[in-house]
N, CA and C of each residue as an Amber inpcrd file, in Angstrom:
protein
   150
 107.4450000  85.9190000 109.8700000 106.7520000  87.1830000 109.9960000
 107.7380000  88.2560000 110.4380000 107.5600000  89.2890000 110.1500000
 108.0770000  90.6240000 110.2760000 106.9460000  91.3370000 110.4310000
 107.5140000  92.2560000 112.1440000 106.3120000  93.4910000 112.6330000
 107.3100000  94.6250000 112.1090000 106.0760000  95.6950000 111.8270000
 106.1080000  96.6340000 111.0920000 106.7450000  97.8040000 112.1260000
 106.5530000  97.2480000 113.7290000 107.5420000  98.1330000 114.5100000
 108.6840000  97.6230000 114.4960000 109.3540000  96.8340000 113.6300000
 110.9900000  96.4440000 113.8800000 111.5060000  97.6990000 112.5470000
 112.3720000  97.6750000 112.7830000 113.1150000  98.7620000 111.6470000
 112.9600000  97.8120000 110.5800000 113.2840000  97.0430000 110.6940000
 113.2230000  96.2370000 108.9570000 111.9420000  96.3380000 108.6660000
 111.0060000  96.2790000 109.2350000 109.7420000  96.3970000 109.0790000
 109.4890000  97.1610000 108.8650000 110.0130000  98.6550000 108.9170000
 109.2370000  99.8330000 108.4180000 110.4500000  99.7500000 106.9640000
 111.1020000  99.4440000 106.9260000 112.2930000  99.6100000 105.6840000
 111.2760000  98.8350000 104.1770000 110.6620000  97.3270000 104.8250000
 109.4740000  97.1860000 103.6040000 108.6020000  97.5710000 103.5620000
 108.2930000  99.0890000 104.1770000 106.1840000  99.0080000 103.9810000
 106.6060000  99.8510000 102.5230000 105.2740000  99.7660000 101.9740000
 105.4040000  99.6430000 100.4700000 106.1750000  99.1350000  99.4080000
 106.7930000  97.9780000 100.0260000 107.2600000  97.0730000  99.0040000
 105.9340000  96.3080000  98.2410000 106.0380000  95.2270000  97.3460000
 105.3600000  94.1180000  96.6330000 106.0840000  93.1120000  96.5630000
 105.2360000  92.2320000  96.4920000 105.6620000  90.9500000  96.4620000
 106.4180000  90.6870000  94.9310000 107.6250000  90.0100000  95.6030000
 108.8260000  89.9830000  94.5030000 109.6770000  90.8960000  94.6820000
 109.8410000  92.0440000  95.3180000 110.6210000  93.3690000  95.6790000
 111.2980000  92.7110000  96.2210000 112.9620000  93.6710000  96.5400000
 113.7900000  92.9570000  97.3700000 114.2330000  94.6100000  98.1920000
 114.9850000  93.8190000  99.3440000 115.6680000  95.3860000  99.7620000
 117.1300000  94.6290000 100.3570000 117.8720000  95.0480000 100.7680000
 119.1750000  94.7220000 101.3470000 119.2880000  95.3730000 102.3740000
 119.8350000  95.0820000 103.5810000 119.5710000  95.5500000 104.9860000
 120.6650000  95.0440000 105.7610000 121.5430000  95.6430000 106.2720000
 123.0740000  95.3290000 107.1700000 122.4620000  94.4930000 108.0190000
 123.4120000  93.0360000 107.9620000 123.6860000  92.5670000 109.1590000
 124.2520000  92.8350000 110.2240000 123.8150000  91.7500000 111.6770000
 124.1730000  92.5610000 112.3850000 125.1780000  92.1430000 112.5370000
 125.8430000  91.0040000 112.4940000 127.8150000  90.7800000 112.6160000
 128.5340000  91.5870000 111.2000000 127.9250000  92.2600000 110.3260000
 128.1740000  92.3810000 109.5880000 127.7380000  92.4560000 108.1280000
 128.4210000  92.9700000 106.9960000 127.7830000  92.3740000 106.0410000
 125.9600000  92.6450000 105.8400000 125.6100000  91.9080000 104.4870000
 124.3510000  92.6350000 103.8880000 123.3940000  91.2880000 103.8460000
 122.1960000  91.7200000 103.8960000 121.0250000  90.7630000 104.2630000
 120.0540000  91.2050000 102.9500000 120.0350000  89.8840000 102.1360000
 118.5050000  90.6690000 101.0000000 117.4230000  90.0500000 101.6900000
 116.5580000  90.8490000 101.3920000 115.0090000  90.3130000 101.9800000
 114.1810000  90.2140000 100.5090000 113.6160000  89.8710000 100.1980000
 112.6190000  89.2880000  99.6660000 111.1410000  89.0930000  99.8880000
 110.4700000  90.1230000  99.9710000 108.8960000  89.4980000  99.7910000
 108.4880000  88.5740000  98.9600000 107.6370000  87.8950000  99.6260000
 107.5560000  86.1710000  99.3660000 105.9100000  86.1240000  99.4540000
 105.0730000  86.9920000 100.2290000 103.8800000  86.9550000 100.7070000
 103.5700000  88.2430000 101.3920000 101.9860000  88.4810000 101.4550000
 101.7040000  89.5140000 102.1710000 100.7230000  88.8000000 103.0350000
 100.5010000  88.9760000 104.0960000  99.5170000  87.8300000 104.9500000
  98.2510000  88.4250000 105.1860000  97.8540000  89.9310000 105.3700000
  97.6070000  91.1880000 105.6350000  97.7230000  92.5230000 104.9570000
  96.8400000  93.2110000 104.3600000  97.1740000  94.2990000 104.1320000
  95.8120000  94.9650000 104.5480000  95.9240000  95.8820000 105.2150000
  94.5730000  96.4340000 105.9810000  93.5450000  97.8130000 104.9620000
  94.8940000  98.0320000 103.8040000  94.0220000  98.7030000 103.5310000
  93.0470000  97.9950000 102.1870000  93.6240000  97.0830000 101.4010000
  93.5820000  96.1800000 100.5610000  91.7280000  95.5390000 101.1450000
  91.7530000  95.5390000 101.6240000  90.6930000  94.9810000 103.0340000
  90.1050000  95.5590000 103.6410000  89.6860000  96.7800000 102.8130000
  88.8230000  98.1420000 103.2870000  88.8900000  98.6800000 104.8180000
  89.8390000  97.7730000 105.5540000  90.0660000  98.5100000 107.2980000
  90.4910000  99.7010000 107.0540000  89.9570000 100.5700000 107.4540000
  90.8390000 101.9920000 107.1570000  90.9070000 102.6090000 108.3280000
  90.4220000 101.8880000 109.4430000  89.8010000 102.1190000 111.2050000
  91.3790000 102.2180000 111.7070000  90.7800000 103.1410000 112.9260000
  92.2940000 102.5670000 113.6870000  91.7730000 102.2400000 114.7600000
């Protein structure tokens, strides 16, 4: 899981599943991410509440 308050977490909101993004490591070097799943989507799921 990834929260949507970590920076990487706001770097995928509006991705899809199958999207990728690339994101600096932190010793270095590049990190791909991959959506794999969405577990949650609140609006998908008529929550529109806060």
């Amino acid at each position: 899981k990834i929260s949507i308050l970590a920076p990487i977490g706001s770097a995928l909101l509006g991705l899809s599943i199958g999207q990728e993004i690339e994101w600096p490591a932190p010793g270095g070097g590049m990190i791909r991410v991959r959506i794999i799943d969405i577990l949650y989507q609140p609006e998908r799921s008529g929550d529109y509440h806060r």
